[in-house]
C-alpha positions in Angstrom: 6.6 -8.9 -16.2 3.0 -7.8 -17.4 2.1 -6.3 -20.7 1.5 -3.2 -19.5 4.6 -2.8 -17.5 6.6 -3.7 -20.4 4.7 -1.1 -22.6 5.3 1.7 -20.0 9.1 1.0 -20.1 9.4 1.0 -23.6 7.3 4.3 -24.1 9.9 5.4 -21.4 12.7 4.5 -23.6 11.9 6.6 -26.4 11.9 9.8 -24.6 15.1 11.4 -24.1 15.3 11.2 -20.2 14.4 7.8 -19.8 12.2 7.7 -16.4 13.2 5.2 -13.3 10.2 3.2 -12.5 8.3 3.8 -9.3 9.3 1.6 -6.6 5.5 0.2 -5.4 6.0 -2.5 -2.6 2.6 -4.3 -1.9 1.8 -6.1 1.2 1.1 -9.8 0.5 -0.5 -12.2 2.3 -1.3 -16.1 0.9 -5.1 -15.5 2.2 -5.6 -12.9 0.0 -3.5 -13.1 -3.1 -6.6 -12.4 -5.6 -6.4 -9.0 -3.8 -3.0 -8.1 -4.3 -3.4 -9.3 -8.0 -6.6 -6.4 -8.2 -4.6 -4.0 -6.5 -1.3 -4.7 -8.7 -3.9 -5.0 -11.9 -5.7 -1.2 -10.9 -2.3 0.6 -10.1 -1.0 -0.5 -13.7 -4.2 0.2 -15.5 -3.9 3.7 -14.7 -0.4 4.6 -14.4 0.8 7.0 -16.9 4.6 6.6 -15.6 6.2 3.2 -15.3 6.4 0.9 -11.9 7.9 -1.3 -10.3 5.6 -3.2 -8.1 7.0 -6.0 -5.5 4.9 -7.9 -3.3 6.2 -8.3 -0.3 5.8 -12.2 1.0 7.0 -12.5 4.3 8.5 -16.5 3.2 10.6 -15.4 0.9 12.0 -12.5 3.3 12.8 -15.1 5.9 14.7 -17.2 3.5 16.7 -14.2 2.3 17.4 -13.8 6.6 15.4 -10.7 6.3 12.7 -11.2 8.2 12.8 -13.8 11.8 10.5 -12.1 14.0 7.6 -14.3 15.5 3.9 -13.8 14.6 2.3 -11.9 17.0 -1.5 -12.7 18.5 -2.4 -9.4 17.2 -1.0 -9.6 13.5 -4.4 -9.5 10.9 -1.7 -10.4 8.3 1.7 -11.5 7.2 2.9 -7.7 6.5 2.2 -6.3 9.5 5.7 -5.8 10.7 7.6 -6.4 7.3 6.1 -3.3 5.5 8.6 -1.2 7.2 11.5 -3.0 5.6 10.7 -0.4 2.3 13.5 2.0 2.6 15.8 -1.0 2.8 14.4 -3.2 -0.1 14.8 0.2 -2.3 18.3 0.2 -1.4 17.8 3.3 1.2 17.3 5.4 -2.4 14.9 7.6 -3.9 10.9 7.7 -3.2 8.7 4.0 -2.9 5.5 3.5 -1.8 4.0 1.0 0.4 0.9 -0.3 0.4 -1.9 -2.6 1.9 -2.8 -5.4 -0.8 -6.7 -4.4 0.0 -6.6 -1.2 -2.2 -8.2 -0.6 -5.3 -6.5 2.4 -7.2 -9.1 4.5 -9.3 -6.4 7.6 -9.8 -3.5 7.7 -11.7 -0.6 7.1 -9.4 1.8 10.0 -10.6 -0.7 12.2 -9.0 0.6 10.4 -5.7 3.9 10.9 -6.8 4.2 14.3 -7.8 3.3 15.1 -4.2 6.6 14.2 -2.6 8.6 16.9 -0.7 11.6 15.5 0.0 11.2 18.2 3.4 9.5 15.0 5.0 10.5 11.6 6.0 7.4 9.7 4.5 3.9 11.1 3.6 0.8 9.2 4.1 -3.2 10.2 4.8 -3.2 11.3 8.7 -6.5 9.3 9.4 -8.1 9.9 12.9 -9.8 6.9 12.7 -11.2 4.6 15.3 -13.4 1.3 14.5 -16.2 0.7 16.1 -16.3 -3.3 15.0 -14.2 -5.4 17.0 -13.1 -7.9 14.2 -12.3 -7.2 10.4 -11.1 -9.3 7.5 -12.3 -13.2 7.8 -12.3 -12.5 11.7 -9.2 -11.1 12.5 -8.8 -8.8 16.0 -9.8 -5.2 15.3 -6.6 -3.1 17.0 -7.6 0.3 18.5 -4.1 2.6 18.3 -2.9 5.9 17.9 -2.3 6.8 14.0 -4.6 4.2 13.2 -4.3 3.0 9.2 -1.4 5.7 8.8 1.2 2.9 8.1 -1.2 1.2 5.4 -0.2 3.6 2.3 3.3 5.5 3.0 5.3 7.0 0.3 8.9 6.6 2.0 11.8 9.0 1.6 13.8 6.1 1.2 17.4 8.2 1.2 16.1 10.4 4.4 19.0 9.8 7.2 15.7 8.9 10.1 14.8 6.1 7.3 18.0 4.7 7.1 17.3 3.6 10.6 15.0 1.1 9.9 17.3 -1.8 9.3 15.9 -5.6 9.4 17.4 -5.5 13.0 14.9 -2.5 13.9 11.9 -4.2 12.0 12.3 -7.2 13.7 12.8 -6.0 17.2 11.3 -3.1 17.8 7.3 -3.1 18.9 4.2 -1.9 16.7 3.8 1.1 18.4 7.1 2.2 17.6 6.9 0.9 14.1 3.6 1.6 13.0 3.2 4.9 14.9 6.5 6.4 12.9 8.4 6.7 16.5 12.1 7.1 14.8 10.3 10.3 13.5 9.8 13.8 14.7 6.1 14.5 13.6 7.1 17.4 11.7 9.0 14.9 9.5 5.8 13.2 8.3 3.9 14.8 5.3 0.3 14.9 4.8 -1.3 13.5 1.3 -5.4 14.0 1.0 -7.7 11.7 2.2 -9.3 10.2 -1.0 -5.5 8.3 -1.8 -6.5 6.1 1.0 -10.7 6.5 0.9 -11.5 3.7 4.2 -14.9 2.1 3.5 -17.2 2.3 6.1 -15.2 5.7 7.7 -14.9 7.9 4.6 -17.5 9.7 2.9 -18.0 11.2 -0.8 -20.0 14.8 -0.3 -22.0 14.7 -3.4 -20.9 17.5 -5.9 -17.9 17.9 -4.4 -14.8 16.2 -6.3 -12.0 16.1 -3.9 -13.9 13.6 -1.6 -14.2 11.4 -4.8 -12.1 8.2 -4.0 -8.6 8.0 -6.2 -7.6 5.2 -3.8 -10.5 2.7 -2.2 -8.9 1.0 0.8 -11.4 -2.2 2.0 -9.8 -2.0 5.4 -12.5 -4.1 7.5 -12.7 -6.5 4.5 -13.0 -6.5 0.6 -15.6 -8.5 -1.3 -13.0 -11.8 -1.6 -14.3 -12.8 1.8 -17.6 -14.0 1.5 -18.2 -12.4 4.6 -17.7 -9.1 3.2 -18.9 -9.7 -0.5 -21.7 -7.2 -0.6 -19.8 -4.7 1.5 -19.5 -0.6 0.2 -17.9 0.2 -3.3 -17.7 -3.9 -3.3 -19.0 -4.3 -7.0 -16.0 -2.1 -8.5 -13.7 -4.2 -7.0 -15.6 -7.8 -8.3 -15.7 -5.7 -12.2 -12.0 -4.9 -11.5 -11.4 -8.6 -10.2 -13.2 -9.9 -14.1 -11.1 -7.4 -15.7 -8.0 -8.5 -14.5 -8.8 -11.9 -15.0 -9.4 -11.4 -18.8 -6.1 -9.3 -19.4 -4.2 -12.0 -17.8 -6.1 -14.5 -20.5 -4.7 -12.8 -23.0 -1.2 -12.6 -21.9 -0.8 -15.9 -21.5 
């Protein structure tokens, strides 16, 4: 456990309703574990509640029998099917989030959180978004689908009775459209969170002088600045001085 998680539950301890730390699952992938460390390091840093961040590695879901499904041709990474096994690795209880390890968080995350209505199923940012490139990442197929990039930040309703539906015998057999278009759910059961927690580079745009297009949430979904090929790409360099900054803290910690 970090520094700064352990200092968040013990400033939680003194109060007189001790708070249960947000449940943050984080898509993993081997390929791109100095991103998940940056997005793990920028959710801390500016948290003013605790968390509980798990990464989610597919390996050690198929150990545990959780996870058996066979990589698809279409699959740009390793959590592309297990992300929806949230609501059952938070024991079907509470709110979680998941989310794409190619974020950089620049808001505090209780502002996410104090936007859950437990009216809705899950809540994400309702993109209508389609690419124009035809590969992303270090040259991974671009997908065109309805609901596009919704899947890549939910907060889950993890207790809703819909939710409870997704099993590991659901995630593992149903198909992406089902999954990652939120087919168990009526769309009146899906909540709508603003755009700037899940700001897409190259799609999104900040209107200068206006604040609420100011990114809280920078998602790199074509590629982040650890693949060479993407290095130089839009909002890259406050990823590379969160990257050094994450780096140092860890220094000291050890």
């Amino acid at each position: 456990m970090s520094s700064v998680v352990k200092d968040l539950h013990s400033n939680v301890e003194k109060s007189e309703t001790p708070l249960k730390p947000f449940k943050i699952f984080v898509g993993y992938d081997p390929r791109e574990d100095v991103a998940y460390e940056v997005c793990r390091y920028s959710l801390l840093k500016r948290s003013s509640i605790p968390l509980e961040i798990t990464p989610i590695k597919q390996c050690e879901l198929r150990e545990q029998g959780l996870y058996w499904r066979e990589r698809g041709k279409l699959e740009s990474t390793e959590f592309s099917f297990s992300r929806f096994l949230t609501p059952y690795l938070a024991d079907y209880e509470g709110w979680a989030m998941f989310v794409d390890c190619d974020f950089l968080y620049l808001g505090d995350i209780k502002e996410l959180r104090d936007m859950v209505d437990d009216k809705y199923a899950l809540m994400c940012v309702q993109h209508d978004y389609t690419p124009k490139e035809t590969t992303k990442m270090d040259g991974a197929v671009q997908t065109v689908y309805p609901r596009k990039n919704w899947s890549s930040m939910v907060l889950y309703n993890c207790g809703h009775p819909k939710n409870r539906g997704l099993t590991p015998e659901v995630v593992n057999s149903e198909s992406g459209a089902f999954l990652h278009r939120f087919m168990w759910l009526e769309d009146e059961e899906i909540g709508e969170v603003p755009f700037v927690w899940n700001f897409l580079v190259g799609h999104n745009k900040v209107v200068e002088g206006d604040p609420a297009t100011f990114p809280k949430a920078i998602h790199y979904t074509l590629g982040g600045p650890w693949f060479e090929a993407w290095k130089d790409c839009e909002f890259g360099e406050l990823w590379l001085k969160e990257m050094e900054e994450s780096k140092k803290a860890e220094e000291k910690v050890v």
